[in-house]
BAVEX-407463 format. One record per atom (N, C-alpha, C): residue in three letters; y, x, z. Coordinates in pm, whole numbers, plus 50000, padded with zeros to 5 digits. Example, Ala and Ser with C-alpha at 12.3 -4.5 7.8 and 13.67 -1.06 7.14 Angstrom:
2
ALA494315131950780;ALA495505123050780;ALA496705132050780;SER497755128550708;SER498945136750714;SER500035129050787;
This chain:
328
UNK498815008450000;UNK500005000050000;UNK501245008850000;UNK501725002149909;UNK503545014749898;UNK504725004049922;UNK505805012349983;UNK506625000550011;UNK507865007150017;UNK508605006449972;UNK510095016149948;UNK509955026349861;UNK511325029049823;UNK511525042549754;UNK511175057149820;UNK511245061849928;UNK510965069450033;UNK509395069950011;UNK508555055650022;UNK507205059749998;UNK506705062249871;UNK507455064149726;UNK506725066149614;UNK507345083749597;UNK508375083449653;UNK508795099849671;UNK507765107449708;UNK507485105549828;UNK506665109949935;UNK505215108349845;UNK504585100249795;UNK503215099649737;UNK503355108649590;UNK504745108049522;UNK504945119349449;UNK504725135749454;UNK505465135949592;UNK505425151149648;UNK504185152949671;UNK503265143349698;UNK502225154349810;UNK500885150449676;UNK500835141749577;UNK500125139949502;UNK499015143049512;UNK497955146649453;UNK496445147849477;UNK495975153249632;UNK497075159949687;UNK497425161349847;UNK497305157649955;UNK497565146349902;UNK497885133850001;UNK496485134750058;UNK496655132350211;UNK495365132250287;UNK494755118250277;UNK493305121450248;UNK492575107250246;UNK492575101150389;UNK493115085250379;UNK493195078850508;UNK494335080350593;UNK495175090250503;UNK496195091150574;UNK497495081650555;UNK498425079550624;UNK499235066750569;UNK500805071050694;UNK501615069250638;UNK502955074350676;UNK504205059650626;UNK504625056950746;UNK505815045750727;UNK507055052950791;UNK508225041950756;UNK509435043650770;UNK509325036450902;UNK510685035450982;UNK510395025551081;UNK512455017351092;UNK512185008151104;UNK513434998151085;UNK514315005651209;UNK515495005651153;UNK516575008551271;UNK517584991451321;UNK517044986551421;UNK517954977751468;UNK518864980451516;UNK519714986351516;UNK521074988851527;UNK521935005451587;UNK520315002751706;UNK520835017351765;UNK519215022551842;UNK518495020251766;UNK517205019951811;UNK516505032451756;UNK517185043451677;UNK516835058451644;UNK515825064551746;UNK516895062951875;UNK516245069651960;UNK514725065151976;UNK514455053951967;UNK512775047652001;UNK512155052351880;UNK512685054351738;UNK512215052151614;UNK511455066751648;UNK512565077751636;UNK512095092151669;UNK511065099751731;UNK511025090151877;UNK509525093551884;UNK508445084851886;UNK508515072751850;UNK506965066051801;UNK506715073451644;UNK507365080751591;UNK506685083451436;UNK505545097651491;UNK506105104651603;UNK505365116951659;UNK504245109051716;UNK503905098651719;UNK502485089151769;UNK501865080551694;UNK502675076251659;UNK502575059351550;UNK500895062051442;UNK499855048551455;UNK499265055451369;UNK500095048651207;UNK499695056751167;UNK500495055251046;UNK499355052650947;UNK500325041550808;UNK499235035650722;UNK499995036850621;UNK499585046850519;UNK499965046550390;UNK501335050350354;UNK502105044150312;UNK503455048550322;UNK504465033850292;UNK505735035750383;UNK506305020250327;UNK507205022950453;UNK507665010150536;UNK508615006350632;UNK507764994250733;UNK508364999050816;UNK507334990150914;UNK509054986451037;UNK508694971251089;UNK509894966651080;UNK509324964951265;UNK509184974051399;UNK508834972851506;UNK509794970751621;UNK510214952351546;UNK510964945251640;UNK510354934651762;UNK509104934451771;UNK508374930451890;UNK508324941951992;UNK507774953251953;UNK507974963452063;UNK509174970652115;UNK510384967152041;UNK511574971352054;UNK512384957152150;UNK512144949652139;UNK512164935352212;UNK511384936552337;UNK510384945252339;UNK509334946152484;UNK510014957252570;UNK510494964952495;UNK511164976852519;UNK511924975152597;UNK513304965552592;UNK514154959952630;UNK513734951352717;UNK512914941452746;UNK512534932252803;UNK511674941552976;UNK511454953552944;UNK511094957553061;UNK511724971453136;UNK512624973253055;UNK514144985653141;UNK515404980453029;UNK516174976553180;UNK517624970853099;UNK518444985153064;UNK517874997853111;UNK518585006353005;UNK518565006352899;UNK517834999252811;UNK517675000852688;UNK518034989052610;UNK518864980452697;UNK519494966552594;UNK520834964752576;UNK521494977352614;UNK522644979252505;UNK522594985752378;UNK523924980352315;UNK524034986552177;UNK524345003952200;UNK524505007852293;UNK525005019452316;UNK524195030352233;UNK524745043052244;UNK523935052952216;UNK522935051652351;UNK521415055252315;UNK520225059452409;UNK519565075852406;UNK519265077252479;UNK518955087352475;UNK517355089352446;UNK516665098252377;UNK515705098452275;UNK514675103652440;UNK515135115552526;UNK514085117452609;UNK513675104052709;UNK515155103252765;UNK514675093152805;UNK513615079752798;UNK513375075052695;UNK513355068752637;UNK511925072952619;UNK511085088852586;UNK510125093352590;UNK509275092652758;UNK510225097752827;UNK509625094152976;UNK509455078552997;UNK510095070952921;UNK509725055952985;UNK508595051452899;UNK508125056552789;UNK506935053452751;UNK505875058152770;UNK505975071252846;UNK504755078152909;UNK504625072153038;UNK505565068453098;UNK505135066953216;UNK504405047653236;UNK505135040253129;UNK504595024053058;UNK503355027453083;UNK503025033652958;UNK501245040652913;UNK500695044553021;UNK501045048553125;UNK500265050653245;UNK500135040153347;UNK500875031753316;UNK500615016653412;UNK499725007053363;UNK499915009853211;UNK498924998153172;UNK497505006153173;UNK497245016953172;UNK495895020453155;UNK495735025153271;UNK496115026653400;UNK495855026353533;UNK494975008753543;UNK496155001553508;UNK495914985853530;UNK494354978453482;UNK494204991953312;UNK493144982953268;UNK491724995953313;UNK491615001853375;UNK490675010353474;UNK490835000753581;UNK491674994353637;UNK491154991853827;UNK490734977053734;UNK490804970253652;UNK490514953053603;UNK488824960953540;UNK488724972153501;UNK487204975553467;UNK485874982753528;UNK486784980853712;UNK486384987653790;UNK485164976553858;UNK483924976953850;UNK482824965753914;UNK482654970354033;UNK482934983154145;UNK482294985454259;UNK483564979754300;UNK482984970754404;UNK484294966654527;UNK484854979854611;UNK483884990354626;UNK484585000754694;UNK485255007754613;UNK485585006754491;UNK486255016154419;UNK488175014554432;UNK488455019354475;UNK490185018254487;UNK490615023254374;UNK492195015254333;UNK492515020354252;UNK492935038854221;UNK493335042754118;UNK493745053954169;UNK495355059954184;UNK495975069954259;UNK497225070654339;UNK498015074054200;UNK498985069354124;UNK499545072454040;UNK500495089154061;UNK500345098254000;UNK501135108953978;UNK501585111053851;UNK502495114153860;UNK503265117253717;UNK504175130053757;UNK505455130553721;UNK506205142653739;UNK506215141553852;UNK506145148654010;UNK506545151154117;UNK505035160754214;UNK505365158254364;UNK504365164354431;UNK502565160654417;UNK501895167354437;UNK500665166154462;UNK500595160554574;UNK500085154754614;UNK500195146954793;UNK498695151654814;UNK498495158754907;UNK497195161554972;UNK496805151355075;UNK495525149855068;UNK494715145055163;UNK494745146355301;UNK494345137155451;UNK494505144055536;UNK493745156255555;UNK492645158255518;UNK491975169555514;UNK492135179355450;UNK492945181155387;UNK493715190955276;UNK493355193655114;UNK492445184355114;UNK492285181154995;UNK492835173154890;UNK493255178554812;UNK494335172754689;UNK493885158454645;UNK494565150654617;UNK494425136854547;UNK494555138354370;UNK493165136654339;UNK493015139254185;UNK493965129054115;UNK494685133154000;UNK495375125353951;UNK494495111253842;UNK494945101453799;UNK494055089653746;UNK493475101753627;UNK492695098953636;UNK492055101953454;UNK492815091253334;UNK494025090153293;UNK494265088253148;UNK494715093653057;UNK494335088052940;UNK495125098452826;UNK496345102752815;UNK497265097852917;UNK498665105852903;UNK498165120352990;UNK497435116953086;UNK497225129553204;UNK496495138453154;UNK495745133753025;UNK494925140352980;UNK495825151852877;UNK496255145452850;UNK497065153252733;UNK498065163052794;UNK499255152152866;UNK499865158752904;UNK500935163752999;UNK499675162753083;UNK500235164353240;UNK499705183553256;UNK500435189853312;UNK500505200253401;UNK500735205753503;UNK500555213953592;UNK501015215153704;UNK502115228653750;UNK503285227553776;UNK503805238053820;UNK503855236053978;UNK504085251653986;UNK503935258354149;UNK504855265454176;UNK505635259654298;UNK507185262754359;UNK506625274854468;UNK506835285854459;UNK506235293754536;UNK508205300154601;UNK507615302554756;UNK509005306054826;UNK508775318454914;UNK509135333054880;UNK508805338954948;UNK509975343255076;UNK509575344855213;UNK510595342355295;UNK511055361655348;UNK511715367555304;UNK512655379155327;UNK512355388655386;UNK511895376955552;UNK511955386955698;UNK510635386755723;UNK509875379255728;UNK508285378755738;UNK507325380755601;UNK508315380755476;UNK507225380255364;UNK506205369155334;UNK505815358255422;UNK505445346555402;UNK505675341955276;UNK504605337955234;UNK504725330455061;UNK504215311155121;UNK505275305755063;UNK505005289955062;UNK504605284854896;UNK504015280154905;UNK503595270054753;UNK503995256154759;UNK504325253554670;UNK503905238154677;UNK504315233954535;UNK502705226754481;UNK502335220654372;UNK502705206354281;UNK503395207154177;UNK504065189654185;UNK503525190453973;UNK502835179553973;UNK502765175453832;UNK503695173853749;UNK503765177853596;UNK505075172853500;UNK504235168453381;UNK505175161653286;UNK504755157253170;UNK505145158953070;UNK506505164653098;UNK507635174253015;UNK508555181953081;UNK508995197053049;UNK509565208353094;UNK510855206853047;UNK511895201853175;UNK513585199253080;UNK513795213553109;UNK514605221752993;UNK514955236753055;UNK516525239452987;UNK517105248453105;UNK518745248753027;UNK518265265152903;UNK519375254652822;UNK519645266452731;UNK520615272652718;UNK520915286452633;UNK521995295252632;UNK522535299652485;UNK523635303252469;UNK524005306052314;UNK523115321252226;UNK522405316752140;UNK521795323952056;UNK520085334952169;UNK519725321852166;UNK518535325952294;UNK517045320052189;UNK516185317452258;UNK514635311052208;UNK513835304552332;UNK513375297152267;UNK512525289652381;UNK511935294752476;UNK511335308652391;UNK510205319052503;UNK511595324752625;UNK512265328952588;UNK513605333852691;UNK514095322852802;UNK514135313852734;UNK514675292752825;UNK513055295252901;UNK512165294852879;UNK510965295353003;UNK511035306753077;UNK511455315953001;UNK511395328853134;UNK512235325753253;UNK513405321453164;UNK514765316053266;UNK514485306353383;UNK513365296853304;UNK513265284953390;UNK512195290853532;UNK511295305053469;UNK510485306853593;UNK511295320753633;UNK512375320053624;UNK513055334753664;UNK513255330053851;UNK513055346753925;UNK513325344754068;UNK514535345154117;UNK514925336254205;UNK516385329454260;UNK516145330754420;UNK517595343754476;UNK517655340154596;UNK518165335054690;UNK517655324854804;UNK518215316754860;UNK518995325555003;UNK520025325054989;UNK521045330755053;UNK522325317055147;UNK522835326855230;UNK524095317955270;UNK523825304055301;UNK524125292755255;UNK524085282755271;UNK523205275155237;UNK522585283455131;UNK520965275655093;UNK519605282755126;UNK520285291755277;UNK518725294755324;UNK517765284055329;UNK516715292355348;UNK515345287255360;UNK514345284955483;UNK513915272355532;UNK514165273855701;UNK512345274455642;UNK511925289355708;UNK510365298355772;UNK510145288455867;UNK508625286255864;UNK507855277555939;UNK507705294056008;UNK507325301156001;UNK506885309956088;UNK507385317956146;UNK508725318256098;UNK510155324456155;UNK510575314556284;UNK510555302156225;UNK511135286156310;UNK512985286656282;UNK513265298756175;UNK514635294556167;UNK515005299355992;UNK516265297755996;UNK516665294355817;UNK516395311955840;UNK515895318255662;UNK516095329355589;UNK516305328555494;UNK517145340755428;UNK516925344755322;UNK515435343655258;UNK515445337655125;UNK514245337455067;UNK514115341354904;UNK513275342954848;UNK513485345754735;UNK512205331854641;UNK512735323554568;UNK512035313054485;UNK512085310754330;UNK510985311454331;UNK510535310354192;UNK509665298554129;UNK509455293454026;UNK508675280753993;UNK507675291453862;UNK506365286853861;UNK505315289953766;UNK504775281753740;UNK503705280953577;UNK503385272653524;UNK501785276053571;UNK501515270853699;UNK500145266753742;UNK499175263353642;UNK499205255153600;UNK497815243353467;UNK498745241553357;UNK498485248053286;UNK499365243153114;UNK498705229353052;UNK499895220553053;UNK498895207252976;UNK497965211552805;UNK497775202352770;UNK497435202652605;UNK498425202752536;UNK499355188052549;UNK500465190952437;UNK501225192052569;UNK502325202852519;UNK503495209552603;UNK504655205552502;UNK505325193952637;UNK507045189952568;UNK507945197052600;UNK508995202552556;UNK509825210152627;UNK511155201352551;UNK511745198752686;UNK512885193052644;UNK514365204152672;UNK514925204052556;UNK516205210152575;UNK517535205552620;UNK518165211352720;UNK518775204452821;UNK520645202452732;UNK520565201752637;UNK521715200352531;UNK523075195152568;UNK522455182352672;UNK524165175052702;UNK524065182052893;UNK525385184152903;UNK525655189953016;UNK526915188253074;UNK527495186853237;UNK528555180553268;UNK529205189153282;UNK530835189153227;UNK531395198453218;UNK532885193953329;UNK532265202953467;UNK533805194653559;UNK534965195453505;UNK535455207853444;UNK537135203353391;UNK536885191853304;UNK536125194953213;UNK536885181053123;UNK536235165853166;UNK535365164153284;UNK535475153053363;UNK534355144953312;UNK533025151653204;UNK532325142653096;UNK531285148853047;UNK530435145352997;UNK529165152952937;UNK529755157852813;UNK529145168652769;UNK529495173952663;UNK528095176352614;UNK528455183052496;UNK526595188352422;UNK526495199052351;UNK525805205552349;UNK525795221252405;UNK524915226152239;UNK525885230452136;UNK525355230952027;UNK524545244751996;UNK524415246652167;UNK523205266552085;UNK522675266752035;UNK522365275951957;UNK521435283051852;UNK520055286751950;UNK518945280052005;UNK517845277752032;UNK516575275951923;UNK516205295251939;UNK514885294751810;UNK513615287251848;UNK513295280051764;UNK511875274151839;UNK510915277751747;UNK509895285851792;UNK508555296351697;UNK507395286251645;UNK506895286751552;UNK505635277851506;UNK504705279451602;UNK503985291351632;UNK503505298351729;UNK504235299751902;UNK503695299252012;UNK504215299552138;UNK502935304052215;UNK503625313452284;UNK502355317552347;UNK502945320952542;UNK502415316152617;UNK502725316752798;UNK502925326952840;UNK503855335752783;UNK503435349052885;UNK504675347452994;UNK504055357453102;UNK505135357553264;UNK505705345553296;UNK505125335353237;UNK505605320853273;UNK504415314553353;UNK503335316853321;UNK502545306353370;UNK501135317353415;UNK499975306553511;UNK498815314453550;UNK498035312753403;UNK498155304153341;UNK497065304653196;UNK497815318453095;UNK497295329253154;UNK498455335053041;UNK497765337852909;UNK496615330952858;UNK496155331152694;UNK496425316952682;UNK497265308652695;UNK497645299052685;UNK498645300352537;UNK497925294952422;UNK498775295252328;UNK499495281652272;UNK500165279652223;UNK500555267052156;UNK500535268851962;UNK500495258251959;UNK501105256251810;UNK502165243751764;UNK503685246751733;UNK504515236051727;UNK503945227851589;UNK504135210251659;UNK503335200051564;UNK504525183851546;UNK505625188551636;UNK506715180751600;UNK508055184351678;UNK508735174051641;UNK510625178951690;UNK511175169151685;UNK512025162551767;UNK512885154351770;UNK514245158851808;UNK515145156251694;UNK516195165751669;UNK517315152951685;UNK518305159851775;UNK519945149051781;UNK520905153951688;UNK521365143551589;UNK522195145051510;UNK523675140251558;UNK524335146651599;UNK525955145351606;UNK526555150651691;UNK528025152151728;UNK528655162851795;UNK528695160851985;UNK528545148652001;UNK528295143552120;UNK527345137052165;UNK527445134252355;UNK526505132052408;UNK526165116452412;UNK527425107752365;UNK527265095852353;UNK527585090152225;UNK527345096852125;UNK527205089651975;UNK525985095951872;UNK525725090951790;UNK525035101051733;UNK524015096851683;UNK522425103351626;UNK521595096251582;UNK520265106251568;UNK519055102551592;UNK517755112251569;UNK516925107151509;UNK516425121651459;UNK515255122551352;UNK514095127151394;UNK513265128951309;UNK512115136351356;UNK511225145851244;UNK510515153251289;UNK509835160751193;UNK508385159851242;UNK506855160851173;UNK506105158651229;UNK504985165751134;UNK504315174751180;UNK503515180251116;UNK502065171051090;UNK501435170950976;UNK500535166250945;UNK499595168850824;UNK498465178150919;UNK497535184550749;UNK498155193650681;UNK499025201650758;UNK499295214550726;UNK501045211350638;UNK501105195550613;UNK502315198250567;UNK503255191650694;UNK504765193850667;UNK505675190350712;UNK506955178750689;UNK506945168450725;UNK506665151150746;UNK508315149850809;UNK509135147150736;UNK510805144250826;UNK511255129950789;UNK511335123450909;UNK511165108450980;UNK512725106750986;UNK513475098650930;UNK514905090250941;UNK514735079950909;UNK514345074851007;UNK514315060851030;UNK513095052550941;UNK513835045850793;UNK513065040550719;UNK512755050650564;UNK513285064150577;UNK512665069950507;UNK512575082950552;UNK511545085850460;UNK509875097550501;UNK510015106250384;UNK510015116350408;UNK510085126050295;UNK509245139150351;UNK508635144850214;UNK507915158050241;UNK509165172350272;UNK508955183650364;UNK510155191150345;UNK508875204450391;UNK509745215450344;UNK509285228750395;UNK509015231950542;UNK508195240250571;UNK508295245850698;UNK509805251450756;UNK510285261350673;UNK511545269550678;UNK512525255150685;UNK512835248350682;UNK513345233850712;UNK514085233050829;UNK512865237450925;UNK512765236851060;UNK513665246051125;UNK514305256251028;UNK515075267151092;UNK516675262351081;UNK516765249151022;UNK518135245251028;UNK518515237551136;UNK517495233451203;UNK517915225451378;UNK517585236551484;UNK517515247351442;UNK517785255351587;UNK519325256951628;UNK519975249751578;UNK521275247951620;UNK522855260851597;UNK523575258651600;UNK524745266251542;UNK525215280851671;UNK525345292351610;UNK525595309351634;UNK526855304451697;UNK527985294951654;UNK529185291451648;UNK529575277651740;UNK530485278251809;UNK530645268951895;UNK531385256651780;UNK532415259751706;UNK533105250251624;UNK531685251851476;UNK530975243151474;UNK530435250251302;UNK530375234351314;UNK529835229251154;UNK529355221851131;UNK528175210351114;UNK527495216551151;UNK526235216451203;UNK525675209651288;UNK525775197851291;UNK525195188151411;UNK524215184751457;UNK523155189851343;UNK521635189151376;UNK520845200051457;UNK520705193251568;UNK519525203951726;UNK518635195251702;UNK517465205651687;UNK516265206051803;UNK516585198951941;UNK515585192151985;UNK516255182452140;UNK514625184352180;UNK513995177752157;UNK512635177152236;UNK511465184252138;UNK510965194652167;UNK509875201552140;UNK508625198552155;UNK507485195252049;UNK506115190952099;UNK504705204652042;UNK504385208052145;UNK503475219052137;UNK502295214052148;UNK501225219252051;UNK499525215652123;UNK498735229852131;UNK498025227052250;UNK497395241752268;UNK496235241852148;UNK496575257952121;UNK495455264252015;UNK493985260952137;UNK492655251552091;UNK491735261752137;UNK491215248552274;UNK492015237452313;UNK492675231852443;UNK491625217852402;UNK491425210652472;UNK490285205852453;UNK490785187052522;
């Protein structure tokens, strides 16, 4: 089935190519609904090529977080965390409705935050679903305390890595940053259980359990006190086909391979519009809305964002989707 101009392009380009069974749509923009469009195409199964008009789920969307029923600009992560975390209620919901032992309890929902241990000190396994499956990980807040040398841990699940960025940097550098060691001094000592009073400490965060797919969100809009407002932060942030964990995390053969991008188009934090790119069968798949077009790999090197604070250039990289080489 073909349905738009976008889909006879697209069946042009990739011609005898075209993956069998494979099928690629546009998706309707209701007004200001980019942000949702952007990342259901990085999921969506897709059929053939055409426009697909997903105003029932964009209506459900709305119908269950009133952030999302203005015309306003939305924000694309956001918007990603509220559907991972949806997806984990309803398939929590339909495990405890398929559960036949009366002793079986449901299980303790975790998502981004602490591990809550047991009274016995045993950890509370997180639910088994396919978001957790995919892509949940664990980082570890480790605090070492000055005067005694005491090391504290403590373990909290994520589902995506927000990390600040810097002008003319790379992703691998934004994770070093994010697990770089910080010391707690002055006013933000650190009160030693074994001291019984505040120290100097030195803290660091590591990537404990690397999920499967690894999101890394780029921290782009940022509040800027003089001028009283978010602004958006147009760096030049390289993002590699290839990614590999080093001094960041305990998996250190932990490799990735980048398999999509959801990129913000415009100069600010409250206007604007996103796209997406999405790898599939070796080629490379760029999603605006209701049209789909084939593009190069090297493509991808025009949303790592502008060398230049004034350039023209409005198209970033915003949310990063990695799958581990090898990850099961």
């Amino acid at each position: 089935m073909v349905m738009g101009a976008s889909g006879s392009k697209l069946e042009k380009a990739l011609g005898d190519q075209f993956p069998e069974g494979e099928r690629y749509f546009g998706l309707e923009n209701f007004g200001n609904t980019c942000y949702c469009n952007s990342v259901l195409q990085i999921s969506q199964a897709k059929k053939k090529t055409g426009v697909i008009a997903p105003k029932r789920f964009v209506q459900r969307v709305k119908k269950q977080n009133e952030l999302f029923r203005s015309y306003m600009h939305q924000d694309a992560h956001e918007f990603l965390n509220f559907l991972l975390n949806e997806l984990v209620d309803i398939l929590e919901k339909e495990s405890s409705a398929a559960k036949d032992s009366p002793q079986s309890s449901s299980p303790e929902k975790v998502l981004n935050g602490p591990v809550q241990p047991l009274a016995n000190g045993v950890k509370k396994e997180p639910p088994v679903t396919l978001v957790h499956k995919n892509f949940q990980g664990i980082l570890t807040n480790e605090t070492r305390c000055l005067r005694c040398e005491t090391v504290t841990a403590r373990d909290e699940t994520f589902l995506d890595l927000s990390v600040d960025i810097e002008q003319n940097s790379s992703i691998t550098s934004c994770l070093k940053n994010f697990c770089s060691t910080e010391t707690l001094n002055a006013e933000d000592k650190f009160f030693c259980d074994k001291c019984c009073s505040l120290q100097e400490a030195q803290k660091r965060m590591k990537i404990k359990k690397a999920p499967h797919i690894l999101v890394i969100h780029l921290k782009r809009f940022k509040y800027i006190e003089q001028l009283g407002r978010y602004k958006k932060l147009s760096y030049r942030v390289v993002f590699p086909m290839e990614l590999k964990l080093s001094n960041t995390s305990d998996d250190v053969d932990t490799e990735y391979s980048l398999f999509a991008v959801v990129v913000h188009v415009g100069s600010g934090p409250n206007h604007g519009h996103y796209v997406s790119l999405v790898k599939s069968h070796n080629h490379w798949l760029f999603f605006d809305d209701e049209n789909v077009e084939m593009v190069e790999e090297q493509t991808l090197q025009t949303f790592f964002g502008s060398s230049h604070e004034y350039s023209g250039n409005t198209d970033h990289g915003y949310i990063l989707f990695y799958e581990g080489l090898g990850k099961s």
